[in-house]
C-alpha positions as CSV (number, residue, x, y, z in Angstrom):
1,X,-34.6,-50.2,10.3
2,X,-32.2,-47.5,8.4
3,X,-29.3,-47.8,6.4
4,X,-26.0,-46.1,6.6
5,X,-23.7,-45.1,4.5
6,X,-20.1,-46.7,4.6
7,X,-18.7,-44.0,2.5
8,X,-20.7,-40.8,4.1
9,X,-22.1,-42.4,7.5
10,X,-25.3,-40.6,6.5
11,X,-28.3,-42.7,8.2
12,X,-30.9,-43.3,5.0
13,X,-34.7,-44.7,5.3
14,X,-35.1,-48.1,4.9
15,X,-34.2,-49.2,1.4
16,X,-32.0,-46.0,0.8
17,X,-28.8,-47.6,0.3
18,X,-27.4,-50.8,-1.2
19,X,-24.6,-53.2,-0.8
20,X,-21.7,-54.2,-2.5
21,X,-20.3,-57.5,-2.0
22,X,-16.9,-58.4,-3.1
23,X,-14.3,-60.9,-2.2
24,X,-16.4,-63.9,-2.3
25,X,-18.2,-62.2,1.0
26,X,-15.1,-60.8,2.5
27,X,-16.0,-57.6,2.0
28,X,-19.0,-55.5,2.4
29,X,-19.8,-51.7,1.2
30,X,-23.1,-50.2,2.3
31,X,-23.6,-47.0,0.3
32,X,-26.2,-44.8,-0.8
33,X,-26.6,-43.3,-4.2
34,X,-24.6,-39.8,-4.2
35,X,-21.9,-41.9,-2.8
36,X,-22.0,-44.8,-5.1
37,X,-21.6,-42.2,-7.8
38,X,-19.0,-40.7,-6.7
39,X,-17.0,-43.4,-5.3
40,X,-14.3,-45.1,-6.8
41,X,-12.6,-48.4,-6.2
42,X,-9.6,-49.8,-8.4
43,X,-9.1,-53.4,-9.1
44,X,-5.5,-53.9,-7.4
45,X,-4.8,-56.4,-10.5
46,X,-5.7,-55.2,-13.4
47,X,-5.5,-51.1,-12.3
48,X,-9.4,-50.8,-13.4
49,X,-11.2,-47.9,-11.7
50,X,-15.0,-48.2,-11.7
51,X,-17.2,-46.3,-9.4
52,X,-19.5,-48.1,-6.4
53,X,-22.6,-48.3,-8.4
54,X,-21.4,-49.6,-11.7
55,X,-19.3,-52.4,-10.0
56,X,-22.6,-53.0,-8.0
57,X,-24.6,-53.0,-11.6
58,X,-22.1,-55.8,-13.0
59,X,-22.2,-58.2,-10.0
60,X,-25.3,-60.9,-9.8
61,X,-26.5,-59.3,-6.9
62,X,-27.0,-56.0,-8.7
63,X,-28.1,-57.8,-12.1
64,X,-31.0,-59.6,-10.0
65,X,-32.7,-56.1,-8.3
């Protein structure tokens, strides 16, 4: 089955994008990897900006793929 994009609605192969999850689950980002380069998201809290990909890189789910 493919993947889409959340950020660029761009329909990937299977394994072309990953997912984000934040909010203890509340809150899921497909995205593929031009778009989780290039996409920002700021912590509303602290006024952190990190792009898609590195705040997929520090969660568990990123650290165990």
């Amino acid at each position: 089955m493919p993947n889409k994009c959340s950020y660029c609605q761009e329909v990937r192969p299977a394994g072309g994008t990953k997912t984000l999850v934040l909010n203890d689950g509340e809150l899921w980002i497909e995205f593929c990897p031009p778009c989780g380069d290039g996409s920002t998201i700021t912590n509303a809290e602290t006024g952190e900006s990190l792009t898609v990909k590195q705040l997929y890189d520090r969660s568990a789910v990123g650290k165990r793929h």
